[in-house]
C-alpha positions as CSV (number, residue, x, y, z in Angstrom):
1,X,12.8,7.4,-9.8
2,X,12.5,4.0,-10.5
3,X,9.3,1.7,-9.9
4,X,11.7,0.0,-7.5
5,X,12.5,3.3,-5.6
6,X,8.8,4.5,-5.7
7,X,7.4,1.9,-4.6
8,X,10.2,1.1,-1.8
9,X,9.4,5.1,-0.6
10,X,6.1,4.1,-0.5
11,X,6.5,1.6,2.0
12,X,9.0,3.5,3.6
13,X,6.2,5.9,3.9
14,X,3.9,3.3,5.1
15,X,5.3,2.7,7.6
16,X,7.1,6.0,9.2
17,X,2.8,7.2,9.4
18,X,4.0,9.7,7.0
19,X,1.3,10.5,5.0
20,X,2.3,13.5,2.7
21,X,5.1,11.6,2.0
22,X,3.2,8.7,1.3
23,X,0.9,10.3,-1.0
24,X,3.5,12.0,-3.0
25,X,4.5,8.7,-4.6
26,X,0.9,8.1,-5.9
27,X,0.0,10.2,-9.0
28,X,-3.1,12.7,-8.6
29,X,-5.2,10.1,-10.6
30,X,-3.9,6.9,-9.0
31,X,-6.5,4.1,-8.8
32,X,-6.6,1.5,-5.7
33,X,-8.4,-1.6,-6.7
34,X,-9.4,-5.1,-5.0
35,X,-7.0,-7.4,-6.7
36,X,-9.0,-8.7,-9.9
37,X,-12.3,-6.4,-8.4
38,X,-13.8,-3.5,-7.0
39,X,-12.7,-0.6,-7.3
40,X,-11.7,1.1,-3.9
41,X,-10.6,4.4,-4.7
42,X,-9.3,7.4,-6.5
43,X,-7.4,10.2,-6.6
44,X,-5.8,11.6,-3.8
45,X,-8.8,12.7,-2.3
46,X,-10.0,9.1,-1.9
47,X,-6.8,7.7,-1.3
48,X,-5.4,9.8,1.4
49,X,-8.9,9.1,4.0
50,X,-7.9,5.5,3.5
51,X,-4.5,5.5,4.8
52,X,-5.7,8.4,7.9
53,X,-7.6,6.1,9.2
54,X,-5.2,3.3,9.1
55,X,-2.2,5.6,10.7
56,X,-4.3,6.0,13.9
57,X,-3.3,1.9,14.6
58,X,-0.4,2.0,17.0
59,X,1.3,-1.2,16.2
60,X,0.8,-0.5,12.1
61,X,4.3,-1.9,10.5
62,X,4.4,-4.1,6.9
63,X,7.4,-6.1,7.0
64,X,8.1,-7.0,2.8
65,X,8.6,-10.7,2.5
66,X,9.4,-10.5,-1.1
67,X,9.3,-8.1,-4.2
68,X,9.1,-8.6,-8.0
69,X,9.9,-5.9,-10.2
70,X,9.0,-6.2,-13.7
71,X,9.3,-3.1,-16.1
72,X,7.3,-0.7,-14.5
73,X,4.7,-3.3,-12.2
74,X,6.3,-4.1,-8.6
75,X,4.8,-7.0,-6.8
76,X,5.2,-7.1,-3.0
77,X,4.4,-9.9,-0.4
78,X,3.9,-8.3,2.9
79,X,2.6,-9.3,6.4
80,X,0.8,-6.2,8.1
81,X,0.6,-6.1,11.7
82,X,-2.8,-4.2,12.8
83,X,-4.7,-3.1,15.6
84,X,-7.9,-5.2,14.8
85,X,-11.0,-4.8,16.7
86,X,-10.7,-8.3,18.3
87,X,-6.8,-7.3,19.2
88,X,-3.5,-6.8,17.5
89,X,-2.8,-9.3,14.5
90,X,-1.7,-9.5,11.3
91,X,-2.5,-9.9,7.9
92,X,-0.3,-11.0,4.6
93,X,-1.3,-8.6,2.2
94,X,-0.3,-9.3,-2.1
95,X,0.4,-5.6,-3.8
96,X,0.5,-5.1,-6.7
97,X,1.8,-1.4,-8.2
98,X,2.2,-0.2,-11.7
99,X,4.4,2.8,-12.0
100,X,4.4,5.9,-14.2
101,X,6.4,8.7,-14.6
102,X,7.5,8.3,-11.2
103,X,4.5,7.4,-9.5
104,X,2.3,4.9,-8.8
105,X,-0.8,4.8,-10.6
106,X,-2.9,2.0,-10.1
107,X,-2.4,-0.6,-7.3
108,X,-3.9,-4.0,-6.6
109,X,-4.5,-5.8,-2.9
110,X,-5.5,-9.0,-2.2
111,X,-5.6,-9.8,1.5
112,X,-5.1,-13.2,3.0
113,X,-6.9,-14.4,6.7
114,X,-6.3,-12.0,9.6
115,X,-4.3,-13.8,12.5
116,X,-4.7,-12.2,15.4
């Protein structure tokens, strides 16, 4: 598949709640980072927790504002509606995914201000 596709079956993923399907476009040794930071997690034992606990939120959705592919990094602009603590809101979220042999395997987020 191409970045493109994996990446765009990731979101798919995202935002169907479908978790296997989710985690079969990250590679077993896929790393999550803060953009230009920490790092938040790897492998799918680290990355799959993460996204459980998001898929409980009932009004979860990203809606892709723009996308950048080049060579093998994809670049998405996103807003993410949430289920904050204070209330429903969302949040623009800058990912950024490097791809390799068909999967992704290292991602980048920077998160803007929550809007609820």
């Amino acid at each position: 598949m191409s970045p493109l596709a994996v990446v765009q079956a990731q979101l798919d993923a995202y935002n169907a709640k479908d978790l296997d399907a989710l985690m079969a476009t990250y590679a077993p040794d896929a790393q999550q980072f803060a953009l230009h930071g920490a790092l938040l997690a790897t492998g799918h034992d680290q990355i799959r927790p993460r996204y459980e606990a998001r898929f409980v939120e009932p009004d979860l959705h990203a809606r892709l504002l723009s996308r950048t592919v080049l060579d093998n990094f994809v670049t998405d602009l996103e807003i993410v509606t949430r289920n904050f603590p204070e209330g429903k809101g969302t949040v623009e979220m800058l990912c950024v995914y490097e791809v390799v042999d068909g999967r992704i395997a290292r991602a980048s987020f920077a998160t803007g201000e929550t809007r609820l």
